[in-house]
C-alpha positions in Angstrom: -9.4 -4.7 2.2 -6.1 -2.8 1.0 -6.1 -1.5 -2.7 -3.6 -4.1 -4.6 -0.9 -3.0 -6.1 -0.6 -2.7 -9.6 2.8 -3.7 -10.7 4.7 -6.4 -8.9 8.3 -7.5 -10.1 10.5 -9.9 -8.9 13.2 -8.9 -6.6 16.8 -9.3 -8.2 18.2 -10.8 -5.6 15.7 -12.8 -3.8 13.1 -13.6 -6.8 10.6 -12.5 -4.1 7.2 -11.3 -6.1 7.0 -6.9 -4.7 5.4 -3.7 -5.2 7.6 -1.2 -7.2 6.8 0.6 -3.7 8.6 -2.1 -2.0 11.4 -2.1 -4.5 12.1 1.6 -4.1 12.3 1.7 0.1 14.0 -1.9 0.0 16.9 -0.6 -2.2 16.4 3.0 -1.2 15.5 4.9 -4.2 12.9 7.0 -5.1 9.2 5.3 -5.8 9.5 7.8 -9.3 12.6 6.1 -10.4 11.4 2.9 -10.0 8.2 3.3 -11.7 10.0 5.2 -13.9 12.2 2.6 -15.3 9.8 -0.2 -15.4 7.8 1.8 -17.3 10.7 2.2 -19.8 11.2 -1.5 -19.7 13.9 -1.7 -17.2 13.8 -5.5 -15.1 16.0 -7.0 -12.9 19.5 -5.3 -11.9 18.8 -2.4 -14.0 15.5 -1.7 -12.8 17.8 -1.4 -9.0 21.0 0.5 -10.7 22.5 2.8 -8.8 21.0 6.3 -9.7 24.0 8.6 -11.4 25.5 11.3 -9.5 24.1 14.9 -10.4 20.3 13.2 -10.0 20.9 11.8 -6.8 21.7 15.8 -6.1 18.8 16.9 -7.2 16.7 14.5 -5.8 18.2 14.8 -2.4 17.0 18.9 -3.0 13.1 17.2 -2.9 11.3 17.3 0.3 11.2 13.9 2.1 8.2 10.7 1.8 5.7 11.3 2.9 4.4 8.8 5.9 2.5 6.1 5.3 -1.0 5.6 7.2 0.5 2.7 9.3 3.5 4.6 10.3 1.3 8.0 10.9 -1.3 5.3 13.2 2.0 4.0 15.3 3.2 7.7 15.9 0.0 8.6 16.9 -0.4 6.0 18.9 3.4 6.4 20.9 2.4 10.5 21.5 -1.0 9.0 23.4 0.9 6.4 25.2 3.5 8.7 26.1 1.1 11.3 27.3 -0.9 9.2 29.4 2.5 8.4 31.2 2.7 12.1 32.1 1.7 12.5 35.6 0.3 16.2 34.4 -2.2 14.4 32.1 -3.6 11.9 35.2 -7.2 13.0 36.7 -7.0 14.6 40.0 -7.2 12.4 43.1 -9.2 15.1 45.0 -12.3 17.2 43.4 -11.5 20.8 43.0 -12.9 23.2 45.5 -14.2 26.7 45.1 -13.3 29.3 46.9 -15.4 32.6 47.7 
């Protein structure tokens, strides 16, 4: 069974119950900011406000999310599918013979 999440808010828009996880990739902002201004209070529309200028610079500067296990699973999963397609990859029809 998946660990719960520990905060869920209601989405602004929808009322939907999410994750602050959820919140940050559905309005695409950073998982820190989010937690970040819950943790100050923040609900609602200001817990999805626009991030100001010079940090949205800096924070494009960080290195990208990480993947999550699902999407690292699917990937995996396309690069095995894909290579069994390969012709190369296919077991040989006859047996390999030895020469002296």
């Amino acid at each position: 069974m998946p660990a719960r999440p520990i905060h869920q808010v209601a989405d602004p828009h929808s009322g939907e119950m999410l994750s602050l996880r959820e919140v940050a990739d559905r309005y695409g902002h950073e998982y820190t900011t989010i937690h970040d201004r819950h943790r100050r209070g923040k609900r609602g529309l200001e817990l999805i406000a626009p991030v100001d200028e010079t940090r949205a610079k800096r924070s494009a500067k960080r290195k990208p999310r990480q993947p999550t296990p699902a999407e690292l699973a699917a990937e995996r999963r396309e690069r095995i599918r894909s290579a069994l397609a390969d012709p190369r990859n296919q077991p040989l029809t006859q047996p390999l013979v030895r020469r002296a």
